[in-house]
Backbone as CSV, one residue per row, in Angstrom:
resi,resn,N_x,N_y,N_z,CA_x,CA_y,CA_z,C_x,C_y,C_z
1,UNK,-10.469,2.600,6.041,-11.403,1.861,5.190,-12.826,2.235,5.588
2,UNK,-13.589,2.051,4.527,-15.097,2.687,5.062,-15.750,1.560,5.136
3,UNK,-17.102,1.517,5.267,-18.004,0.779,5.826,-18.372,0.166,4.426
4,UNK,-18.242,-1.474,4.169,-18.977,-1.514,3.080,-20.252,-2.670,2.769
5,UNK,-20.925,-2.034,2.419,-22.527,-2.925,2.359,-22.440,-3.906,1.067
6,UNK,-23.276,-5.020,1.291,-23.152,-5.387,-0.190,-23.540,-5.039,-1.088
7,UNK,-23.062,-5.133,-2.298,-22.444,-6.623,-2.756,-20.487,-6.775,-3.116
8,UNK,-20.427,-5.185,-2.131,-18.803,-5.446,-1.499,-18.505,-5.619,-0.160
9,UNK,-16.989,-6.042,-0.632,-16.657,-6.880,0.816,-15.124,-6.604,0.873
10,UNK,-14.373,-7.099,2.437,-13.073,-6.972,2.100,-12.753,-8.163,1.093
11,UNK,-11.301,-8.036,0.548,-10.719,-9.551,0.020,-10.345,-10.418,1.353
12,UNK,-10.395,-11.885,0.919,-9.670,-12.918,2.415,-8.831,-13.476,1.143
13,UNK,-7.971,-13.971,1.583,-6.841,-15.200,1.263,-7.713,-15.828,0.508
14,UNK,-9.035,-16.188,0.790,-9.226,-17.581,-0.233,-9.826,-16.613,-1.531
15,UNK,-9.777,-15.343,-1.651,-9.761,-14.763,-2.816,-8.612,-14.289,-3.642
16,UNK,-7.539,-15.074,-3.407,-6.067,-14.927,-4.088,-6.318,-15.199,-5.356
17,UNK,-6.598,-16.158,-5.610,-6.921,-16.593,-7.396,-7.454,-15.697,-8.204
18,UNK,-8.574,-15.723,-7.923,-9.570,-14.307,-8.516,-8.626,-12.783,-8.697
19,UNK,-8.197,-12.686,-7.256,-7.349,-11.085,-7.311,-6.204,-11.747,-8.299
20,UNK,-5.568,-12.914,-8.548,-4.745,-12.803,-9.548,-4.890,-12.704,-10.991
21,UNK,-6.326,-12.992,-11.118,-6.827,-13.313,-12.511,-6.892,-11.532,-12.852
22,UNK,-7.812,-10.813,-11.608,-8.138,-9.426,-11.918,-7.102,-9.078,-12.148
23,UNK,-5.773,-9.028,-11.579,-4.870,-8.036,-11.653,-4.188,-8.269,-13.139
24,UNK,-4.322,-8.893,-13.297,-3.359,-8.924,-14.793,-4.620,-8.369,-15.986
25,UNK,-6.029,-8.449,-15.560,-7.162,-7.571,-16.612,-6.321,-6.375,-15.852
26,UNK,-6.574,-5.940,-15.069,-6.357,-4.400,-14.809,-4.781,-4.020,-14.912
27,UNK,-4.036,-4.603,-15.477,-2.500,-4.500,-15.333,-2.021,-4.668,-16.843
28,UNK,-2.991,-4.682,-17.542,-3.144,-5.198,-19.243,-1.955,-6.301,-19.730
29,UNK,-1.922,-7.475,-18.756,-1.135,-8.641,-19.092,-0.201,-8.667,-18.591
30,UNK,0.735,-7.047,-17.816,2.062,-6.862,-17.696,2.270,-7.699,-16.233
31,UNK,1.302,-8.274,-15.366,1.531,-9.149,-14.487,2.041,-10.526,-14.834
32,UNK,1.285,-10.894,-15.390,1.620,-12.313,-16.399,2.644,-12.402,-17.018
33,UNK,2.926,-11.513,-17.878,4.196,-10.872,-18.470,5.440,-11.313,-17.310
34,UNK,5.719,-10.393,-16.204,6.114,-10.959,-15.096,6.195,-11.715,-14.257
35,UNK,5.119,-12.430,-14.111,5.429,-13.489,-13.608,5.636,-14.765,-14.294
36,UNK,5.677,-14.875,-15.295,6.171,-16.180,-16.193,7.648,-15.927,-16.019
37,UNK,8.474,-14.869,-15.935,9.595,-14.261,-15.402,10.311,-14.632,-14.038
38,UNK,9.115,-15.182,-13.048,9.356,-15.245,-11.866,9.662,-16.482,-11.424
39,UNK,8.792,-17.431,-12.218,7.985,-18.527,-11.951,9.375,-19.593,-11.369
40,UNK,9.502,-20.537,-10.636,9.981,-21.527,-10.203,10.010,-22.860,-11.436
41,UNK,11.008,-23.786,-11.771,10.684,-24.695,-12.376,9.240,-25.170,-12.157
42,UNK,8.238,-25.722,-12.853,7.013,-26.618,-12.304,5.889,-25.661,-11.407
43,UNK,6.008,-23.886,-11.811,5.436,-23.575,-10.978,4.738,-22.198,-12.475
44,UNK,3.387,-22.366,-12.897,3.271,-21.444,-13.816,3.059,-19.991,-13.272
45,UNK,2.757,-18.919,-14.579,2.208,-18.032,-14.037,1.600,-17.358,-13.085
46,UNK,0.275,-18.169,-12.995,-0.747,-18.147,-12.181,-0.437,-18.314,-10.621
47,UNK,0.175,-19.436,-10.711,0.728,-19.790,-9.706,1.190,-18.800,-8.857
48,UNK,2.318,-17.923,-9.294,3.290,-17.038,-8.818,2.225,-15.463,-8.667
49,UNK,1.223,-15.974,-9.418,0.385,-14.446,-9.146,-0.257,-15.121,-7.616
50,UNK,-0.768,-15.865,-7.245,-1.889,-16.636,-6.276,-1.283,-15.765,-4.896
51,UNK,0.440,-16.628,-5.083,1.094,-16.627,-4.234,1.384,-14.812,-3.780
52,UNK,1.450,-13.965,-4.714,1.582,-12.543,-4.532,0.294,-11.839,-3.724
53,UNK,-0.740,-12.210,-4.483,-1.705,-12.046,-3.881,-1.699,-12.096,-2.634
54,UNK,-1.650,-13.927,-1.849,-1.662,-14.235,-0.644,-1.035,-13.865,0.182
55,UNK,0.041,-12.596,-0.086,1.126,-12.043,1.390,0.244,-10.923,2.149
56,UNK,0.908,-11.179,3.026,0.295,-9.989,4.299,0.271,-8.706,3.881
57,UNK,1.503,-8.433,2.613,2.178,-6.690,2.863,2.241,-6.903,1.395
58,UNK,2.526,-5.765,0.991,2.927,-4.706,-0.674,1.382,-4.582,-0.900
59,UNK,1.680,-3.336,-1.903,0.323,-3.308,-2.757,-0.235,-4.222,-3.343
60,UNK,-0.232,-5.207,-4.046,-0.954,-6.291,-4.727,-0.837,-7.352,-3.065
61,UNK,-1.694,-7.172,-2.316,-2.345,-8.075,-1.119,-3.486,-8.432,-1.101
62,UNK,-4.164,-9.463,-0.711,-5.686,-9.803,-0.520,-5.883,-8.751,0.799
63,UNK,-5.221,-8.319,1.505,-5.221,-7.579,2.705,-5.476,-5.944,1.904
64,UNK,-5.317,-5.273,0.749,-5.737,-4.446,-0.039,-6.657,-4.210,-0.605
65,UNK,-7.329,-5.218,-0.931,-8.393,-5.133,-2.360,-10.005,-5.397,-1.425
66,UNK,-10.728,-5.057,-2.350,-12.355,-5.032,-1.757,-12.868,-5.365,-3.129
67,UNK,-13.701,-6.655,-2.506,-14.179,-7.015,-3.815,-15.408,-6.944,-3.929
68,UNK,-16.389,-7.052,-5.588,-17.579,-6.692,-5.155,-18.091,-7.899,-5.991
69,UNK,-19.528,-8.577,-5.426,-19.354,-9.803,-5.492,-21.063,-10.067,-6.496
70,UNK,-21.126,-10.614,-7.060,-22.929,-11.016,-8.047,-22.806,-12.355,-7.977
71,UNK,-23.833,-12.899,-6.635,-24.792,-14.401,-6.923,-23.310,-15.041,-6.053
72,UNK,-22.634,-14.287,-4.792,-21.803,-15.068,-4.125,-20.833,-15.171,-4.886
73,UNK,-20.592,-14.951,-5.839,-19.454,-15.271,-6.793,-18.227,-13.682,-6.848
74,UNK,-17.079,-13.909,-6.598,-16.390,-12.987,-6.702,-16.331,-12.492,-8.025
75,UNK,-16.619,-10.704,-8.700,-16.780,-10.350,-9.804,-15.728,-9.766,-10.260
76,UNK,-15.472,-8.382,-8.768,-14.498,-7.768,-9.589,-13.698,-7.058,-8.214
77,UNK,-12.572,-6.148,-8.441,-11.768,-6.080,-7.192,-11.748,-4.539,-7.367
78,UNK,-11.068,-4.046,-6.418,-10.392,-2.641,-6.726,-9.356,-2.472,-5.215
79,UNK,-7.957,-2.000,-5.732,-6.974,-1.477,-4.870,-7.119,-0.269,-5.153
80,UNK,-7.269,0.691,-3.979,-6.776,1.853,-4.435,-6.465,2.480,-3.184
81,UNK,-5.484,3.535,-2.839,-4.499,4.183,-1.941,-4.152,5.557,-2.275
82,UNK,-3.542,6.594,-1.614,-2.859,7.794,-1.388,-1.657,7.524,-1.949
83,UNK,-1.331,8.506,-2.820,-0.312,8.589,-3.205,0.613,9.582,-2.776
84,UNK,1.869,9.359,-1.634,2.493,10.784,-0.943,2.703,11.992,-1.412
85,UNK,2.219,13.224,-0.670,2.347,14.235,-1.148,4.188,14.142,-1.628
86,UNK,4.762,14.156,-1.060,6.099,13.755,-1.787,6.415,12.845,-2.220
87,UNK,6.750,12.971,-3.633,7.363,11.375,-4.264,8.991,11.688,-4.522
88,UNK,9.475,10.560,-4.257,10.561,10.397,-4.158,11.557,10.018,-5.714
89,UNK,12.491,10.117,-6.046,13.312,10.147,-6.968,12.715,8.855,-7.594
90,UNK,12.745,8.631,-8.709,13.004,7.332,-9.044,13.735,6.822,-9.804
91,UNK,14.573,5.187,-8.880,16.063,4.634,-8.725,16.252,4.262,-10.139
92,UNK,17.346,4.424,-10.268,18.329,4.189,-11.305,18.025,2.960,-12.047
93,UNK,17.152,1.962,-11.286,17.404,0.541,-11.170,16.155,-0.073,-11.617
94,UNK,15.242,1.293,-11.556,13.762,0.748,-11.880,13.952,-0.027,-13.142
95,UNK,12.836,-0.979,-13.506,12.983,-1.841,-14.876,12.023,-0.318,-15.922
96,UNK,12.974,-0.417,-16.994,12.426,0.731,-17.993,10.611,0.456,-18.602
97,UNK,10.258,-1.015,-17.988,8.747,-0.587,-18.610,7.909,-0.003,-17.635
98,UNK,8.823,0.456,-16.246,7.691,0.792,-15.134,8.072,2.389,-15.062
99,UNK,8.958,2.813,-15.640,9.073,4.173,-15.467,8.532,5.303,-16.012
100,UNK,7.635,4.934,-17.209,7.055,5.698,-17.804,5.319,6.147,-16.428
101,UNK,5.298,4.465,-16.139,4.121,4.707,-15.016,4.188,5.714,-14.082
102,UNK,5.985,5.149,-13.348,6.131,5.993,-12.169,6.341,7.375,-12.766
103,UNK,6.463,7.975,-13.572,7.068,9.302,-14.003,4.899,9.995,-13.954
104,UNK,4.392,9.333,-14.732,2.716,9.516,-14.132,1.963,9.629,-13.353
105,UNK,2.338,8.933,-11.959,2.421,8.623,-10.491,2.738,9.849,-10.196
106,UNK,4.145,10.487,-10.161,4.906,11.449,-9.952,4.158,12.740,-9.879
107,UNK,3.227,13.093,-11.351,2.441,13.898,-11.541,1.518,14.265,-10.841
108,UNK,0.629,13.398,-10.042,-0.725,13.408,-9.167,-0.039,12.717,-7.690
109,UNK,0.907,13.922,-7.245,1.234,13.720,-6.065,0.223,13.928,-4.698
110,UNK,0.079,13.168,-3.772,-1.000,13.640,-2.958,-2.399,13.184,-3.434
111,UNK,-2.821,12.971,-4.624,-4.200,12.085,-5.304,-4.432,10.719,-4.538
112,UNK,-5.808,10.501,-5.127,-6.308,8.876,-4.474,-6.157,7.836,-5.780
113,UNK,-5.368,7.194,-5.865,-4.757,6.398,-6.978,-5.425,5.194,-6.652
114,UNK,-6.482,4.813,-8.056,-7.078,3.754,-8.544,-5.825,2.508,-8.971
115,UNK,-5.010,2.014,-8.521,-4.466,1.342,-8.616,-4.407,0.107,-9.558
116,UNK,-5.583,-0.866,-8.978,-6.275,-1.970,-9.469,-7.853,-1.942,-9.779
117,UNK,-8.438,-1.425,-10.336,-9.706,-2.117,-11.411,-10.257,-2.592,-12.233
118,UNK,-10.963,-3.604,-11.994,-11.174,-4.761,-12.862,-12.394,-5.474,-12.531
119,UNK,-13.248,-5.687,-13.383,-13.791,-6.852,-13.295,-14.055,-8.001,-14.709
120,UNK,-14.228,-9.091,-14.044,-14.509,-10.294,-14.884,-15.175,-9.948,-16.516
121,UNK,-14.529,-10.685,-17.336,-15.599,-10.522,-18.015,-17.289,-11.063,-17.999
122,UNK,-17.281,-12.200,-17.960,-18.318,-11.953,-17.314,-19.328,-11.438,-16.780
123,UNK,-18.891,-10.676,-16.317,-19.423,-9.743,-15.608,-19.784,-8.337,-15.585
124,UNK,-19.129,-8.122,-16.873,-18.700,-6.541,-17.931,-20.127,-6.150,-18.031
125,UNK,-19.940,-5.113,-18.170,-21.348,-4.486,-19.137,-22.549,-4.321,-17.650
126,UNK,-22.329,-4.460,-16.595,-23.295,-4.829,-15.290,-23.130,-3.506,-14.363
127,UNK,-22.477,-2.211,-14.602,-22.372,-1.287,-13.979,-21.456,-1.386,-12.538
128,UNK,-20.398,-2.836,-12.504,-20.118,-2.916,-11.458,-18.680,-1.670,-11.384
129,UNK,-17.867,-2.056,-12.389,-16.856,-1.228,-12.352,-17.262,0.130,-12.179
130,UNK,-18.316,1.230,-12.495,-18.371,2.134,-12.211,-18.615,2.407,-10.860
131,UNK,-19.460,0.829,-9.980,-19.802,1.272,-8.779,-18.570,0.599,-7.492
132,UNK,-17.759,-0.059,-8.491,-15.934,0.395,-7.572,-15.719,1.285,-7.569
133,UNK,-15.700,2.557,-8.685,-15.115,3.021,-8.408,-15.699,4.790,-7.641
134,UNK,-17.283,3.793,-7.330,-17.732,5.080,-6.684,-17.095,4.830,-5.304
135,UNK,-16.865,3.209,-4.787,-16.466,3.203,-3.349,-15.003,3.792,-3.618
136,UNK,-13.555,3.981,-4.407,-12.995,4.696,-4.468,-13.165,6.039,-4.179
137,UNK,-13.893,6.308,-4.285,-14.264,8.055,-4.153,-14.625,8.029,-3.283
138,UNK,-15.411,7.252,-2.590,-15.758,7.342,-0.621,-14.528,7.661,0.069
139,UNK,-13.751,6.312,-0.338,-12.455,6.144,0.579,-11.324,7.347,0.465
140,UNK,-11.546,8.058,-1.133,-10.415,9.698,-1.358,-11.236,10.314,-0.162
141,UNK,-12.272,10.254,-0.159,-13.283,11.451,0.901,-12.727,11.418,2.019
142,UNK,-13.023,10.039,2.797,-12.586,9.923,3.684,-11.392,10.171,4.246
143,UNK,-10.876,9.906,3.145,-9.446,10.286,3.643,-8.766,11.497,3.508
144,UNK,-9.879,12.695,2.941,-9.838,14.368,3.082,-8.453,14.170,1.693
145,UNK,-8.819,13.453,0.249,-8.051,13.674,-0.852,-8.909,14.620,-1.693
146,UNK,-8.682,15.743,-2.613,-9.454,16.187,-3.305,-9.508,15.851,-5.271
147,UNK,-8.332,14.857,-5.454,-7.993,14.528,-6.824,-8.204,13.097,-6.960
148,UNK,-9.236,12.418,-7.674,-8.384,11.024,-7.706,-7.587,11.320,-9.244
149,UNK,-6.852,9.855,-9.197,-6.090,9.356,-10.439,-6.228,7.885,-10.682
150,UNK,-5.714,7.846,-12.017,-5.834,6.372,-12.790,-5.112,6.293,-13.813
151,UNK,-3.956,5.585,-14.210,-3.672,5.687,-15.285,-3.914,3.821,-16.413
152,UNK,-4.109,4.138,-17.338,-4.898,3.072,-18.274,-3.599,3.174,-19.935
153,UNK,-3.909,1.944,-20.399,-3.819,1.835,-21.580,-4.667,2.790,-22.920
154,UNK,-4.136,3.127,-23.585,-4.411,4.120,-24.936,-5.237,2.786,-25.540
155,UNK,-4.569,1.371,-25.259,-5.034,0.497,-25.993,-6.479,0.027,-25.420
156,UNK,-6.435,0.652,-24.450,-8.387,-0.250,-23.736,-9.064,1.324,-23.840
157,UNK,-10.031,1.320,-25.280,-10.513,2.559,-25.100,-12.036,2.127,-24.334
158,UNK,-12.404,0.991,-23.890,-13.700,0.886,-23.113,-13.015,1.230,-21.965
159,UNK,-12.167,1.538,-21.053,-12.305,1.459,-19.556,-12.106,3.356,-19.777
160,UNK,-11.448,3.831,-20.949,-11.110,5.024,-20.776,-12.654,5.620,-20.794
161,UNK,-13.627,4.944,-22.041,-14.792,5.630,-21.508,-15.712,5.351,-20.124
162,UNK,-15.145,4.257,-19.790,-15.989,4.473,-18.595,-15.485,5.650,-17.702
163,UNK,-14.191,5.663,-17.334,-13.385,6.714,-16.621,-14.342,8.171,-17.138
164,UNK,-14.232,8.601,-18.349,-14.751,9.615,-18.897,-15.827,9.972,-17.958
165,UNK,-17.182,8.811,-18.225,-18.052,8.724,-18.329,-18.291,9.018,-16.286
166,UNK,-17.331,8.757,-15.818,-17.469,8.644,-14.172,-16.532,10.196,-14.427
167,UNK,-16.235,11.159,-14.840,-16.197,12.519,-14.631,-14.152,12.927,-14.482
168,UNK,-13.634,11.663,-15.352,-12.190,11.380,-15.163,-11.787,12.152,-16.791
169,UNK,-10.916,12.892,-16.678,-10.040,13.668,-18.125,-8.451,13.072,-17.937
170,UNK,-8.253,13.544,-19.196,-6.904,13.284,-19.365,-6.269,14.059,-19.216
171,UNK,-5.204,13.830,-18.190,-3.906,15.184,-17.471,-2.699,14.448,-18.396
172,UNK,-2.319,13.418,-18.615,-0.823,13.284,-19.653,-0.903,12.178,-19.880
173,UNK,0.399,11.813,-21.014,0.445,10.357,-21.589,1.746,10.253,-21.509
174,UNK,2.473,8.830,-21.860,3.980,8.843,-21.909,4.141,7.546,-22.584
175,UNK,4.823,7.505,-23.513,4.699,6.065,-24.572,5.414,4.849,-23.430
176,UNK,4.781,4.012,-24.222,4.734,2.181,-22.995,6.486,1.906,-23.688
177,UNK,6.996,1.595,-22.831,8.194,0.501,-22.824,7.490,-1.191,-22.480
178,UNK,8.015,-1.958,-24.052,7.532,-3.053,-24.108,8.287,-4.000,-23.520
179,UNK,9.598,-3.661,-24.314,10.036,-4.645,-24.545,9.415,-6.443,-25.092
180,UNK,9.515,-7.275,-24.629,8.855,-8.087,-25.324,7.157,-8.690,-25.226
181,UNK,7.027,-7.572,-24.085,5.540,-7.672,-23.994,4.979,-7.067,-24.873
182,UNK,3.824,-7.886,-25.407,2.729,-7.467,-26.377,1.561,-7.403,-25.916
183,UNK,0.924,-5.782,-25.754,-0.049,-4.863,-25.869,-0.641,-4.145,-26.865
184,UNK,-1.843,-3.784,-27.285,-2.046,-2.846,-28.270,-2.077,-1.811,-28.387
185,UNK,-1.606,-1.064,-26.961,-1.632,0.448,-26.700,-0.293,0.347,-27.193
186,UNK,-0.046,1.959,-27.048,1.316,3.124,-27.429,1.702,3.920,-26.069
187,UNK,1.115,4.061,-25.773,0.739,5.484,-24.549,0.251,4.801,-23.042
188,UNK,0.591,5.045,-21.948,-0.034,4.888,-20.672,-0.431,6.260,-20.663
189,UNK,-2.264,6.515,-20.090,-2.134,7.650,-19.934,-3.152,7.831,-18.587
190,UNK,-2.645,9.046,-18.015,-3.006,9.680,-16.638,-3.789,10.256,-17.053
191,UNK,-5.376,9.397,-16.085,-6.871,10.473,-16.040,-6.838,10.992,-13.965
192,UNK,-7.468,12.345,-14.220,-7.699,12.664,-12.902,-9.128,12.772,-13.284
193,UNK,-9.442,13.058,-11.077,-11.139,13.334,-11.421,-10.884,14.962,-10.041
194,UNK,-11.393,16.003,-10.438,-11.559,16.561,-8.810,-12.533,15.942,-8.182
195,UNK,-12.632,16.431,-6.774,-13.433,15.297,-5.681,-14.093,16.602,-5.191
């Protein structure tokens, strides 16, 4: 992890809520989607995102994310990680709306994968998301990656131009498995950037 000045910071636990709200903007609902799936009698959505958030371990952790913050107020988050130069098969067992992702993943083996970005609305339009995802590009550096990646909805053409606009093209697409989730995209598609 690199050094970060404000108006980012790491995430703590008492930023579980927030990282749950972000992750389902940056996950285009398919969190929510899932976790209403998950949920316990008497226990909603939200709930079951808080709680994901709040674990020590997996990718979606408050122990992952760095958030960047306007007027003390948490704005917006970003996960992002190495993706192994080897990727491994993927199981038989995966649920069919995540395989079109992982088959994208697959592609930008060894890349610095934007995982989670998002910020509030609120907060849109304020240049923050571009300046997540410049600390993304610190942390590929640092970590001697020369590709990042991101893959986005066909249906959010504002984040694709920002991507553009931060020096990201399009390497492939692969149509969304819905099933009964409703999105307005067709396509997940994989942007790289060289570093």
């Amino acid at each position: 992890m690199i050094d970060l000045p404000k108006p980012f910071r790491s995430a703590t636990l008492d930023d579980a809520p927030v990282l749950a709200e972000l992750i389902n903007y940056a996950g285009e609902g398919i969190p929510v989607y899932l976790w209403e799936k998950m949920a316990e009698p008497g226990q909603s959505a939200q709930d079951v995102g808080i709680q994901r958030a709040s674990r020590e371990e997996g990718s979606f952790s408050y122990r992952n994310a760095i958030i960047i913050d306007h007027d003390e107020t948490a704005a917006g988050c970003l996960i992002d990680y190495a993706i192994p130069d080897e990727v491994e098969a993927i199981p038989d067992d995966m649920p069919a709306m995540f395989r079109p992702i992982q088959e994208l993943e697959n592609q930008v083996a060894g890349s610095w994968y934007v995982y989670v970005l998002a910020v509030r609305p609120q907060f849109r339009r304020m240049g923050m998301g571009r300046a997540l995802l410049g600390v993304a590009e610190q942390q590929a550096r640092a970590a001697g990656k020369q590709v990042m990646s991101i893959i986005v909805s066909d249906g959010n053409p504002g984040a694709q131009r920002l991507y553009e606009s931060c020096g990201y093209s399009v390497l492939a697409a692969k149509p969304m498995v819905k099933d009964d989730w409703v999105n307005n995209g067709e396509n997940w598609v994989l942007m790289t950037k060289p570093l």
